[in-house]
C-alpha positions as CSV (number, residue, x, y, z in Angstrom):
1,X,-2.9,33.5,0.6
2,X,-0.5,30.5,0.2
3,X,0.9,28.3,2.8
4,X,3.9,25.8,2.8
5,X,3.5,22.7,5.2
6,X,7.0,21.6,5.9
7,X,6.9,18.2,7.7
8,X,6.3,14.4,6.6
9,X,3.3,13.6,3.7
10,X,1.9,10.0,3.7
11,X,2.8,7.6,2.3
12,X,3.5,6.1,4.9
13,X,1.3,7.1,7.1
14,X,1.9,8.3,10.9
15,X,1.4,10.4,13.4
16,X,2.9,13.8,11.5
17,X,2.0,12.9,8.3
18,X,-1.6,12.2,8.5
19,X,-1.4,15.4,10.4
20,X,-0.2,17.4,7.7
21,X,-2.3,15.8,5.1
22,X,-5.5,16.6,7.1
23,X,-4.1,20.3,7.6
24,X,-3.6,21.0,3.8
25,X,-7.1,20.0,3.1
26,X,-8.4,21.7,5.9
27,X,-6.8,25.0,4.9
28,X,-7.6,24.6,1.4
29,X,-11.4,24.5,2.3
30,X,-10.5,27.7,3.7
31,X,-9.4,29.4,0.9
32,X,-5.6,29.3,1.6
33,X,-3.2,28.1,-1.5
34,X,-1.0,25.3,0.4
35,X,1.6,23.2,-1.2
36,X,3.4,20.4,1.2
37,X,7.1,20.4,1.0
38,X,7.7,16.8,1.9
39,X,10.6,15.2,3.8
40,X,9.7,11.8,4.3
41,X,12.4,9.1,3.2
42,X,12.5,7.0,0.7
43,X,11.5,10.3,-2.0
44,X,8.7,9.8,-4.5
45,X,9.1,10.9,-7.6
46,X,8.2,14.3,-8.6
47,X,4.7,15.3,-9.2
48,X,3.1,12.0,-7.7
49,X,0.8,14.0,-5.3
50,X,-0.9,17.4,-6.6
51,X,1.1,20.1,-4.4
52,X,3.2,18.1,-2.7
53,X,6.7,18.5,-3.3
54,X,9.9,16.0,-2.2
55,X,12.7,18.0,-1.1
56,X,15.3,16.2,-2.6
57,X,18.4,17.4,-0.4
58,X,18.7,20.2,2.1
59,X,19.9,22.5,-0.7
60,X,16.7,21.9,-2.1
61,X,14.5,22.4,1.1
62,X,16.4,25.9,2.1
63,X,15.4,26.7,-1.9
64,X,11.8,26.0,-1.7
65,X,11.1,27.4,1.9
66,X,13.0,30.8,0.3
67,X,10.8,31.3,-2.3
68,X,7.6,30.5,-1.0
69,X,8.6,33.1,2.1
70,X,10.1,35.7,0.0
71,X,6.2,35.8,-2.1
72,X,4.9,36.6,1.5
73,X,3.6,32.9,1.9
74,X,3.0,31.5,5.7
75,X,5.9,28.3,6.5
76,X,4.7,25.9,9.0
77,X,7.0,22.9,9.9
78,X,6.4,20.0,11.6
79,X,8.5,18.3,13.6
80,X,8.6,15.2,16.2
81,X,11.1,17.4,18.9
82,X,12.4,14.0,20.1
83,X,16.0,14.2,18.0
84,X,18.3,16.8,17.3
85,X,17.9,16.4,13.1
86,X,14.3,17.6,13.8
87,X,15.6,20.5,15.8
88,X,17.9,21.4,12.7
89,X,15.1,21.3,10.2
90,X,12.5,23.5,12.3
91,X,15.6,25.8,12.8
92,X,16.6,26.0,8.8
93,X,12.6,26.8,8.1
94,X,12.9,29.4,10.8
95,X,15.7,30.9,10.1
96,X,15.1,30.9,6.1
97,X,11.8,32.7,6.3
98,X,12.1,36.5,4.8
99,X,11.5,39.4,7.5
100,X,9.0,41.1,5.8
101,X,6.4,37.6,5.6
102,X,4.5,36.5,8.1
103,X,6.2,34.6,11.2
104,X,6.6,31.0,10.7
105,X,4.6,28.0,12.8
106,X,6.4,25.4,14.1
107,X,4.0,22.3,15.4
108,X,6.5,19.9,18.3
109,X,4.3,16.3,17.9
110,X,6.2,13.8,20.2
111,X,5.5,12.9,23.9
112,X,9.2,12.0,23.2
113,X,10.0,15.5,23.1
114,X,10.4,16.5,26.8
115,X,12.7,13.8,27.4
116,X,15.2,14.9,24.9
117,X,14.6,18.4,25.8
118,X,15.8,17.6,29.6
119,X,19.2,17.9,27.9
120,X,21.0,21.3,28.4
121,X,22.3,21.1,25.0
122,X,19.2,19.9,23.3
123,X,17.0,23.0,25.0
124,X,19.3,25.5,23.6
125,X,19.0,24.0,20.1
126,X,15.8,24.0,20.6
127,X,15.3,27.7,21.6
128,X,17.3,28.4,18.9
129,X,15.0,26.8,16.3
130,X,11.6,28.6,17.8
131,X,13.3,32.0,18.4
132,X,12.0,33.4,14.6
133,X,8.7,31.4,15.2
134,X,5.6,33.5,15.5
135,X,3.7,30.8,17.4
136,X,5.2,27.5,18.7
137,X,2.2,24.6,18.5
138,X,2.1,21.4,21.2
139,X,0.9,18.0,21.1
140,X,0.6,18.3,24.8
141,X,1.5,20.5,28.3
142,X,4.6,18.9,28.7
143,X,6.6,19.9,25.7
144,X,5.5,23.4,26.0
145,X,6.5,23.3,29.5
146,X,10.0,21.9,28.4
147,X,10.3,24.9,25.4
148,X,9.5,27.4,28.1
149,X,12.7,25.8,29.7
150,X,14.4,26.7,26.7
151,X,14.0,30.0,26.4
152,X,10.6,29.8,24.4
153,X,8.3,33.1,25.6
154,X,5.0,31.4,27.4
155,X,2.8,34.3,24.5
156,X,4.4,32.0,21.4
157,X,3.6,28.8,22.9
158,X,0.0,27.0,22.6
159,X,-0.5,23.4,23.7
160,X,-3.2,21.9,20.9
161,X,-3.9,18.5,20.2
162,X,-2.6,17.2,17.0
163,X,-6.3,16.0,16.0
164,X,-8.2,17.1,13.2
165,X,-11.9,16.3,12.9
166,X,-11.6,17.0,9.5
167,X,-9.5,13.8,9.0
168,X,-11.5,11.3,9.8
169,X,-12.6,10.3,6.3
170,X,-12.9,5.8,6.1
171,X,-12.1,3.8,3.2
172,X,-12.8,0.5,1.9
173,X,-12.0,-2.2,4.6
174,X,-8.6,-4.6,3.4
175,X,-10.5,-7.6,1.5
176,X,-9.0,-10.5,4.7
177,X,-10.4,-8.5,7.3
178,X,-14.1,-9.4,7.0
179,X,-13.4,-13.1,7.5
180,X,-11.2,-12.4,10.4
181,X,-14.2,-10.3,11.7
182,X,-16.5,-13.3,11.5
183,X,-14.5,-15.0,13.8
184,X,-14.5,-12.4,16.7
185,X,-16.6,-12.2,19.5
186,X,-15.1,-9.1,20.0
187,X,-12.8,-7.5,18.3
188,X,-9.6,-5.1,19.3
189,X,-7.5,-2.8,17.7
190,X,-4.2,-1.4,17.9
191,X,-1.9,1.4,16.1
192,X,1.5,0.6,16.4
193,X,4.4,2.1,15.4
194,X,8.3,1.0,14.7
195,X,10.2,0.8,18.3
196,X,10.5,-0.4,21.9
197,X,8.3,2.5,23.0
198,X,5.2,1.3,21.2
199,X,4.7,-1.6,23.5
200,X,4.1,-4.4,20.8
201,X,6.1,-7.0,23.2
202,X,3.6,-5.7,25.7
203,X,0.7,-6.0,23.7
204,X,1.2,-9.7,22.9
205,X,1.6,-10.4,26.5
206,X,-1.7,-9.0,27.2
207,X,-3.9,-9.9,25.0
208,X,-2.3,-13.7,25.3
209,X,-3.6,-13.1,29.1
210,X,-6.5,-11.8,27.8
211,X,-7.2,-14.3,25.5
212,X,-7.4,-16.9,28.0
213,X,-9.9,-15.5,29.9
214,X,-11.8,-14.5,27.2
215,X,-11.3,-16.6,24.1
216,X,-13.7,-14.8,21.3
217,X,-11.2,-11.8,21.3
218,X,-9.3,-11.1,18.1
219,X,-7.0,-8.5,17.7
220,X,-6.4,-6.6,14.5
221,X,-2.9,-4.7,14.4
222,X,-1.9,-1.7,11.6
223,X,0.9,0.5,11.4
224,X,4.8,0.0,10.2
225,X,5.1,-2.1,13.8
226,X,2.0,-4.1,13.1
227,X,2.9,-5.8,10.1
228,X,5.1,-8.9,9.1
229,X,7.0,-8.5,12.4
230,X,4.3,-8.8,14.8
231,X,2.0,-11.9,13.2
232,X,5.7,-13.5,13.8
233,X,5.9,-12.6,17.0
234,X,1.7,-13.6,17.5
235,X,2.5,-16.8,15.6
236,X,5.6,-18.2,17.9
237,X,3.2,-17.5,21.0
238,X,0.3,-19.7,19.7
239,X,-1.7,-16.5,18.3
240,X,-1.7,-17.1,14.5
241,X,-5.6,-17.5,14.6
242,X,-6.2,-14.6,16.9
243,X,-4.3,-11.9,15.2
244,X,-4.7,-10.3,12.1
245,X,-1.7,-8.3,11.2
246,X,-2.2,-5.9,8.6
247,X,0.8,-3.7,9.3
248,X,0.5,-0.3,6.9
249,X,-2.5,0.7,5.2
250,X,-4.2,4.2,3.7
251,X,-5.2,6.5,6.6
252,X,-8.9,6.1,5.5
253,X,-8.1,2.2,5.3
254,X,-7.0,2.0,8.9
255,X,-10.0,4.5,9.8
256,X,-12.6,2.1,8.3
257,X,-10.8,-1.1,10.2
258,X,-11.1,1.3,13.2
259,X,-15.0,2.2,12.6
260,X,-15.5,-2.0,12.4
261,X,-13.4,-2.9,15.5
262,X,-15.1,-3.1,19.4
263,X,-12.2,-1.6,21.2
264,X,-9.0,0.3,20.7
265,X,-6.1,-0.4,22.8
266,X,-2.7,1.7,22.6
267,X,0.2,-0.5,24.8
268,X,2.6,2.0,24.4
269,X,5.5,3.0,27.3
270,X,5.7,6.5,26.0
271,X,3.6,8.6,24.4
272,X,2.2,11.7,23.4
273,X,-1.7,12.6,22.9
274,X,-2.0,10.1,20.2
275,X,-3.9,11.0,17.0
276,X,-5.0,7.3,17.2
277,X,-6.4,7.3,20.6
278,X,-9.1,10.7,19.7
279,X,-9.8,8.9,16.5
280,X,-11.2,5.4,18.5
281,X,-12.8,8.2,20.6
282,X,-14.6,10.2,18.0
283,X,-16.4,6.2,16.5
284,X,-17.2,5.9,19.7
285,X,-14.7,2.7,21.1
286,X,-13.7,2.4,24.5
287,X,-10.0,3.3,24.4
288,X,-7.8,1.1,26.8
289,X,-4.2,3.1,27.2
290,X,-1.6,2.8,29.4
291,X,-1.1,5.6,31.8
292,X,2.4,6.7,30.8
293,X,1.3,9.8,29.3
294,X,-1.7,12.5,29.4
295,X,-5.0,10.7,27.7
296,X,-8.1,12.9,26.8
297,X,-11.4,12.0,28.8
298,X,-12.9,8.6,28.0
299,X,-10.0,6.6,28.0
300,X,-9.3,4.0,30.1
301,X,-5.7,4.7,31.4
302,X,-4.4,1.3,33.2
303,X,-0.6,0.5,34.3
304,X,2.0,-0.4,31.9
305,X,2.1,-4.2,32.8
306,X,0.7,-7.2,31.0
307,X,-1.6,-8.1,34.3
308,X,-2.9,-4.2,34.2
309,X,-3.7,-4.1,30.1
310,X,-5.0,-7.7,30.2
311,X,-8.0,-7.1,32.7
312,X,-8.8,-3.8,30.7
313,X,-9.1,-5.4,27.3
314,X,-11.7,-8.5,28.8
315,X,-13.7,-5.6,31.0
316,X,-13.9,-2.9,28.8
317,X,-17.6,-1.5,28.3
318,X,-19.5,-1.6,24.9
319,X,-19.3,0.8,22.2
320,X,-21.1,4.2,22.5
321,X,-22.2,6.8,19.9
322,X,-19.7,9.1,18.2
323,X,-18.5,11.8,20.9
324,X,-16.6,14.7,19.7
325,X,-13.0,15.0,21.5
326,X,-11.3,18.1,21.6
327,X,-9.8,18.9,18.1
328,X,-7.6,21.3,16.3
329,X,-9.5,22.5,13.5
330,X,-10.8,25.9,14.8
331,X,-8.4,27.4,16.3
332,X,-5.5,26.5,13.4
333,X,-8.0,28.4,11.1
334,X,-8.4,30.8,13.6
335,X,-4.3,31.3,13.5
336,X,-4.2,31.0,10.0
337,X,-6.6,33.4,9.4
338,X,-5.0,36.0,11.7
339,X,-1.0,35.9,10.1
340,X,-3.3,36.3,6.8
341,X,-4.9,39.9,7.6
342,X,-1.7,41.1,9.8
343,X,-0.1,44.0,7.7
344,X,3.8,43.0,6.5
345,X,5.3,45.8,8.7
346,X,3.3,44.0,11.8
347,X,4.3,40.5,11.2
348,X,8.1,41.8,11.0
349,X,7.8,43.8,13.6
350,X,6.3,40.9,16.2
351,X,9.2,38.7,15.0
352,X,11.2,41.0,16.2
353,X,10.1,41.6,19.7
């Protein structure tokens, strides 16, 4: 049966879009035909990724999310739930899809969500958008507790994590960061994202703190916030030599870089349940987190402040074997797999109750 992913592809990578990546190939090892319509900004040009298609305008998007629903195909979007354009585009998929296909998926990613969604006006949109959805997917309790505010039937919602097993696939390590590994008694890493909610001014602070008290630490930063920005930032504070900023690389890149580091440390002040975090987990790191948001078992979850974060990065434990937190995989298949064998007249009929 074919599928279209609606939702951001990597490159660049993040959150969503490493998301949807691992969710194609997951479904494809299934059986299912899935082609991604992608809606990431700046567009690449047409044809660079097998199956993955840009959507070049929303004429374009409402165009390619007809088709594939009019040949029966199942529509999944993805969105982050924190803004109201992402509210408009899980709406447009929803409303374009054809009565007589299966209901679409919509999967709400952001721990930003539920904040937006304390808005009257923002809770209607969003009811709005999920009303044609078969199932509604969440990254965590709290959104789907804020869509039940909005009208959202409890029977449509699910709370999974946004983690796939399947994903975690390493590269080659970047070519600098073995001689930066040399120099590291002990060696940290963080994802970090663009904006004030992902804690880099935080993260300097502690690990400067940190550093003192401990001065074979390095840390190793990747991600669009990691980059150029942040060795500034290190550099100005008298870090050059302790940080290795390596800003955006390949998800299997950033995996490997992950796999080599000691400890994983996400300094964010809002969150979600971070794909990031249940990656350190699964290679086994000791996760240091600040406690702003819902962490899975196994991470150390320590107060927003420098003081807090510091302390945690020079006493966490060793390394342990692999461990196995909870993922997605099963049960999207098992989803999947059920709006595949539903008769046409059934799926209509459901999205009609």
């Amino acid at each position: 049966m074919k599928v279209l992913i609606v939702g951001d592809h990597p490159p660049p990578a993040g959150g969503i879009s490493v998301h949807v990546e691992a969710l194609g190939a997951l479904l494809r090892s299934d059986g299912f035909r899935v082609e991604t319509l992608d809606v990431t900004r700046p567009k690449r040009s047409p044809g660079a990724i097998p199956d993955v298609v840009a959507a070049r305008n929303a004429a374009h998007l409402a165009a390619v999310v007809l088709d594939a629903s009019a040949r029966g195909a199942i529509v999944h979007v993805h969105v982050c739930g924190h803004h109201r354009k992402s509210w408009f585009l899980a709406g447009a998929v929803t409303a374009l899809s054809a009565p007589w296909a299966p209901p679409p998926l919509v999967t709400v990613h952001s721990g930003l969500a539920p904040a937006y969604l304390a808005r009257p006006a923002a809770r209607w949109l969003a009811g709005l958008a999920c009303r044609p959805a078969g199932r509604v997917i969440c990254a965590n309790a709290e959104i789907a507790a804020s869509l039940r505010l909005a009208g959202v039937r409890p029977g449509r919602l699910e709370v999974l994590p946004a983690f796939l097993s399947s994903s975690l696939r390493t590269g080659r390590l970047p070519s600098e960061f073995r001689a930066f590994q040399e120099t590291a008694e002990r060696l940290v890493i963080a994802c970090l994202g663009i904006g004030p909610e992902y804690g880099a001014p935080l993260l300097i602070d502690a690990f400067e703190a940190a550093l003192r008290a401990r001065p074979g630490l390095r840390l190793v930063t990747v991600g669009p916030g990691g980059g150029e920005a942040f060795r500034r930032a290190a550099g100005r504070r008298g870090l050059a030599e302790s940080v290795l900023a390596l800003g955006e690389l390949p998800h299997p890149a950033t995996l490997a870089v992950m796999d080599a580091a000691d400890l994983f440390v996400r300094p964010t002040l809002a969150d979600g349940d971070a794909n990031s975090v249940r990656e350190a987990l699964a290679f086994g790191l000791p996760v240091v987190a600040t406690s702003v948001a819902p962490r899975p078992d196994g991470v150390r979850a320590v107060e927003p402040t420098a003081a807090a974060l510091a302390t945690a990065l020079t006493e966490a434990p060793p390394r342990t074997a692999r461990r196995a937190p909870r993922a997605a995989d099963a049960r999207l298949l098992e989803i999947y797999r059920a709006l595949a064998s539903q008769p046409v007249r059934l799926a209509a009929t459901q999205r009609a109750s």
